[in-house]
C-alpha positions as CSV (number, residue, x, y, z in Angstrom):
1,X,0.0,0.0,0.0
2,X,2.5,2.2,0.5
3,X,4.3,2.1,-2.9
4,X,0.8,2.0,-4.4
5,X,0.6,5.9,-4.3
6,X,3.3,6.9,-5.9
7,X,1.9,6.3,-9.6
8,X,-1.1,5.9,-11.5
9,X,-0.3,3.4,-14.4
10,X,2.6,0.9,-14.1
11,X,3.9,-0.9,-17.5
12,X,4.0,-4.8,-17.5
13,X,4.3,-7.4,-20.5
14,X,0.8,-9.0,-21.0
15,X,0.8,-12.6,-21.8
16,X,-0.4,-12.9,-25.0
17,X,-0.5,-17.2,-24.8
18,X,2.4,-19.5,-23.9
19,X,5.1,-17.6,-25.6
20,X,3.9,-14.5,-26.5
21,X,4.0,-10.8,-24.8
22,X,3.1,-7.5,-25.6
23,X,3.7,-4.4,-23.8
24,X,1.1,-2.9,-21.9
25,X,-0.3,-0.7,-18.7
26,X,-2.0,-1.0,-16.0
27,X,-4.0,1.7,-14.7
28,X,-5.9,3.1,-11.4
29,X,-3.2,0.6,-9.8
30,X,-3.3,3.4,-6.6
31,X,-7.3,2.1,-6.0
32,X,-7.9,-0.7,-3.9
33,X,-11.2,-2.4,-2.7
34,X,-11.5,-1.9,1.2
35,X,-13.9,-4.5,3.5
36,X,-16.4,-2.0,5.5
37,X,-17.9,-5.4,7.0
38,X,-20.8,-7.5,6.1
39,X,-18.9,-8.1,2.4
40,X,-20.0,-4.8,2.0
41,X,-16.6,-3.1,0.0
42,X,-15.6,0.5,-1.1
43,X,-12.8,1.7,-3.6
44,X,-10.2,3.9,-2.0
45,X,-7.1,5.2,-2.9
46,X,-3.9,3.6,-1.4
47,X,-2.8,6.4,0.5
48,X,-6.7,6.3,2.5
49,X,-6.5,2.6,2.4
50,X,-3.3,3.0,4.5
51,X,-4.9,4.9,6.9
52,X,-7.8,2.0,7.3
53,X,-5.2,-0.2,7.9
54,X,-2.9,1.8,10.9
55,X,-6.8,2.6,12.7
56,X,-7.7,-0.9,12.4
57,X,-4.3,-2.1,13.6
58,X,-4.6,0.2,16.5
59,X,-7.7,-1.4,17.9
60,X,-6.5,-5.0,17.1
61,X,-3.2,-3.4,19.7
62,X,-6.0,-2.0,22.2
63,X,-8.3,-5.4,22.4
64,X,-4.4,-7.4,22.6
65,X,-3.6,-5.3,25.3
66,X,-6.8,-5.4,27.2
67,X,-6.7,-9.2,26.7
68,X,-2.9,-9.8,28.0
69,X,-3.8,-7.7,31.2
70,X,-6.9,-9.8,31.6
71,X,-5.1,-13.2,31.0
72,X,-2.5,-12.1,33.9
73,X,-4.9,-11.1,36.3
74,X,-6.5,-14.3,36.1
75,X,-3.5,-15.9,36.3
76,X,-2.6,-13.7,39.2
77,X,-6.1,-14.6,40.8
78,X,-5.3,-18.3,40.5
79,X,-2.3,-18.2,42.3
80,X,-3.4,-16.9,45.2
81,X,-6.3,-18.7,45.3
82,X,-3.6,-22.1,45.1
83,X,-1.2,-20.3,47.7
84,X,-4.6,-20.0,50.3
85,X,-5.2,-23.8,50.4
């Protein structure tokens, strides 16, 4: 995504059968397809889908975090609760 930006139409070789290519471009290569949820999808440019991405990865960090402070208080619980018997 993040090279995505810096052009519009990239040149490739098409294959043209088996053994065969021919010069060609591809275009609107900075447009992606971005997953809203529900399979419903939206075009975005690179440079916005890269954004998507970081806010997305920063709740995915937030739910880890929550989660590894959870798991070590229960951990925590249980042994104290095997250090009273």
């Amino acid at each position: 995504l993040q090279e995505l930006p810096t052009k519009t139409r990239r040149d490739i070789m098409v294959p043209m059968g088996p053994k065969a290519f021919m010069p060609g471009q591809l275009v609107h290569t900075n447009e992606v397809l971005v997953l809203l949820g529900e399979n419903y999808f939206v075009e975005r440019s690179a440079k916005q889908a890269e954004g998507i991405v970081e806010r997305r990865l920063e709740v995915i960090r937030g739910l880890m975090d929550a989660t590894v402070k959870k798991a070590n208080d229960i951990a925590a619980r249980a042994d104290l609760s095997g250090q009273a018997k």
